[in-house]
C-alpha positions in Angstrom: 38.4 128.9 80.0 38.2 132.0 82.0 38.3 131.8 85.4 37.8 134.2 88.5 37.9 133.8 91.9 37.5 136.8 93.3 41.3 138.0 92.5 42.5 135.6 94.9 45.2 133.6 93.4 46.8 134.0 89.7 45.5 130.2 89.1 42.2 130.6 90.0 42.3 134.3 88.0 43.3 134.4 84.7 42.5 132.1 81.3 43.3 128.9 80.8 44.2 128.7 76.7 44.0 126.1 74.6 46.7 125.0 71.7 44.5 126.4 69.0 45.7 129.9 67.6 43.4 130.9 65.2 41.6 134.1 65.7 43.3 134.9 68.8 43.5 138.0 68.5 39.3 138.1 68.5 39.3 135.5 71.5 41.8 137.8 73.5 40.3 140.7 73.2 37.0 138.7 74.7 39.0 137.4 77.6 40.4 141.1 78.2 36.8 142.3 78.2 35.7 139.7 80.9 38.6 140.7 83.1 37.7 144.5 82.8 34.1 144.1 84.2 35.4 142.4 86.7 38.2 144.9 87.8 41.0 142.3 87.8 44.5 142.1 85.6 44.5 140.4 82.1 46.3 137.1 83.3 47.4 134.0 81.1 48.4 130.5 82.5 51.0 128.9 80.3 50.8 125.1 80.2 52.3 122.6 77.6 48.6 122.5 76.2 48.9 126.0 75.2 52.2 126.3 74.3 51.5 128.5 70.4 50.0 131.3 72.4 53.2 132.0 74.3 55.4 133.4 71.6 51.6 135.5 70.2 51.3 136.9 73.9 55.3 137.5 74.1 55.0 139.5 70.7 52.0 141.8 72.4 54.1 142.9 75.3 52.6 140.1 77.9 55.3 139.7 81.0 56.4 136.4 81.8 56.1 135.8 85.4 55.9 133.2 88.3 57.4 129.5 86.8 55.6 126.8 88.5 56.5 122.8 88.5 53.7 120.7 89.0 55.1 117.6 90.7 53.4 114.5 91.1 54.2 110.4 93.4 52.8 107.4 93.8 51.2 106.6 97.3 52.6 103.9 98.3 51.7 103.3 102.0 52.4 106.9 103.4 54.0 106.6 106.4 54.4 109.2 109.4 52.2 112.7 109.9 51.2 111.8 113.1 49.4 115.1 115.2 48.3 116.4 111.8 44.4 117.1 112.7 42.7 116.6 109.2 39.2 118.4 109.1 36.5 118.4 106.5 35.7 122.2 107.0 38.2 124.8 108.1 37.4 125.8 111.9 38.3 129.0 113.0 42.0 128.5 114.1 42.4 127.0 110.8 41.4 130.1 108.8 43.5 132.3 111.1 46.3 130.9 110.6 46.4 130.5 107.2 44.9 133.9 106.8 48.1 135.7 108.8 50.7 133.0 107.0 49.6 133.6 103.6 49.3 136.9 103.9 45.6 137.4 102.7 44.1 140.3 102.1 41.2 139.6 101.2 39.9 137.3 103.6 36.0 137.5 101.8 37.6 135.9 98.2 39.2 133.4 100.1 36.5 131.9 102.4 34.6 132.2 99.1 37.3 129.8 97.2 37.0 127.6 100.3 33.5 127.2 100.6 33.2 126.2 96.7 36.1 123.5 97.7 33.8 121.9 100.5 30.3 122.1 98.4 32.2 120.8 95.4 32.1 116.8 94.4 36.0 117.0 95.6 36.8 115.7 98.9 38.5 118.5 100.7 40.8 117.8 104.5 41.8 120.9 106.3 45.2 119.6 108.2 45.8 121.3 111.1 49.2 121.1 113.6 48.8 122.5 117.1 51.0 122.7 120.0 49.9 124.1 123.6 46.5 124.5 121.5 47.8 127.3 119.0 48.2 126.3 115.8 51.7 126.0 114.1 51.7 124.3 110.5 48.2 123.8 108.0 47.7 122.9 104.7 44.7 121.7 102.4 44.5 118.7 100.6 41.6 118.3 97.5 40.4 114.5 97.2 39.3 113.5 93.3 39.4 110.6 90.9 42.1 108.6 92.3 44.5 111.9 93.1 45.4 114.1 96.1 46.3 117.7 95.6 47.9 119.3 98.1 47.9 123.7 98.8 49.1 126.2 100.6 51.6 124.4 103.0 52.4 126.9 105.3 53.7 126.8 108.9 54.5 129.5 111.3 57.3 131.6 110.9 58.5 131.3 114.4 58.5 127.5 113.7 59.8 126.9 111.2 63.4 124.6 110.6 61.5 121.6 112.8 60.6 119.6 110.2 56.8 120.5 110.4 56.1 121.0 106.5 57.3 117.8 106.5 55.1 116.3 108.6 52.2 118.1 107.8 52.5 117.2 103.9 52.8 113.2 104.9 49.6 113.5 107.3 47.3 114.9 104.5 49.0 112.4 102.3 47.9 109.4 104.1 44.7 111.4 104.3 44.3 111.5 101.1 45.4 107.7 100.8 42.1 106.9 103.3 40.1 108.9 100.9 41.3 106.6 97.8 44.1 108.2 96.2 46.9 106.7 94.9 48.5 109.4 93.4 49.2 113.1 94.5 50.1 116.3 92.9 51.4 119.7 94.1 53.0 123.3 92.4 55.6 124.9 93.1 58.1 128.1 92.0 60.8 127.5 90.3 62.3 129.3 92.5 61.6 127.7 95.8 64.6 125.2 95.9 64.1 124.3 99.7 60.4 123.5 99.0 62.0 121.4 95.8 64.5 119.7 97.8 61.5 118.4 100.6 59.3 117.5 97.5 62.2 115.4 95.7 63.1 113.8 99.7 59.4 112.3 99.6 58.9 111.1 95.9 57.9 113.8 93.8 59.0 114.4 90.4 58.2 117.1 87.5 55.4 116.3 85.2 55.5 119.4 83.4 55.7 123.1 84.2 53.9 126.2 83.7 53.9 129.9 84.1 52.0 132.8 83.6 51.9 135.9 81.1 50.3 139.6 82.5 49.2 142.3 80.0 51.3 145.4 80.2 48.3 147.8 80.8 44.9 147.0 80.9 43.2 144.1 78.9 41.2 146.3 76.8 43.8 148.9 76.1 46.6 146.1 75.2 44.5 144.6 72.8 43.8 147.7 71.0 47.4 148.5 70.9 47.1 151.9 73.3 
């Protein structure tokens, strides 16, 4: 699967391999082409489904980069979240926020991503926290087949320590539990032990992890050995 959003986000930008091996070398050099038209970096996801390519993408001088844990809980009653202000379409204050947290360039790419979110068969809640009317914390939350998946936590910078990451994951969490989950799922880096530590506090575990693998140079040009 190839996927592109625009270049926002390595998830939503690169391919998404399978566990079969044979003619890879044909089938990457098709990917790399499709990333070239589009201007936009020769990116693999790594998943346990696709485990065979790694040490074929290792051996062509693909950069391992960014390992993520997906981590997954039950819902079982979700308590607290109160003054998290879940919407069904990002107003304004929401995208601002976000937009400065986040630190997106590209704000066209992203409104883009979110717009396919709300017209998709996916519930979708914007969660918003304000305080003297400015906002401090958001988050999204996708609705879908029994799960809640939760994004781009963020809170404000000069707010931060106060719990509010907290609080805003637990509102879109029962959220989600309104709109008939019973399960939930988010990623995270490796790296991000606080985040870890908050995640493990409210009942998350590992389910498997992932990471990604970047083409030295251009697609076209690592597949032709240049």
């Amino acid at each position: 699967m190839l996927r592109t959003a625009g270049g926002f986000s390595r998830r939503l930008n690169s391919v998404q391999a399978t566990h079969r091996v044979a003619g890879f070398d044909a089938r990457l050099h098709r990917a790399a082409t499709y990333y070239d038209q589009r201007s936009l970096p020769l990116l693999f996801r790594v998943t346990p489904l696709c485990i065979a390519a790694d040490p074929l993408l290792e051996a062509r001088g693909f950069t391992r980069e960014a390992p993520t844990d997906v981590m997954v809980a039950e819902l079982i009653d979700p308590q607290g979240g109160d003054g998290v202000v879940v919407a069904t379409e990002p107003n304004p204050a929401w995208l601002e926020a976000q937009e400065k947290w986040l630190g997106i360039t590209s704000s066209e790419a992203w409104e883009a991503t979110l717009d396919r979110s709300v017209d998709g068969p996916a519930t979708t809640g914007f969660g918003l926290v304000l305080e003297e009317g400015a906002p401090v914390a958001a988050g999204l939350a996708v609705a879908d087949a029994g799960w809640v998946g939760l994004f781009e936590i963020t809170v404000d910078p000069e707010h931060r320590q106060r719990g509010l990451g907290r609080t805003m994951i637990r509102g879109l969490l029962r959220w989600g539990s309104r709109a008939g989950a019973r399960r939930s799922y988010l990623q995270v880096l490796e790296q991000s032990s606080a985040a870890r530590n908050m995640y493990n506090s409210l009942g998350f575990t590992v389910s498997y992890s992932y990471w990604y693998r970047r083409a030295p140079i251009a697609g076209l040009q690592a597949c032709n050995g240049k």
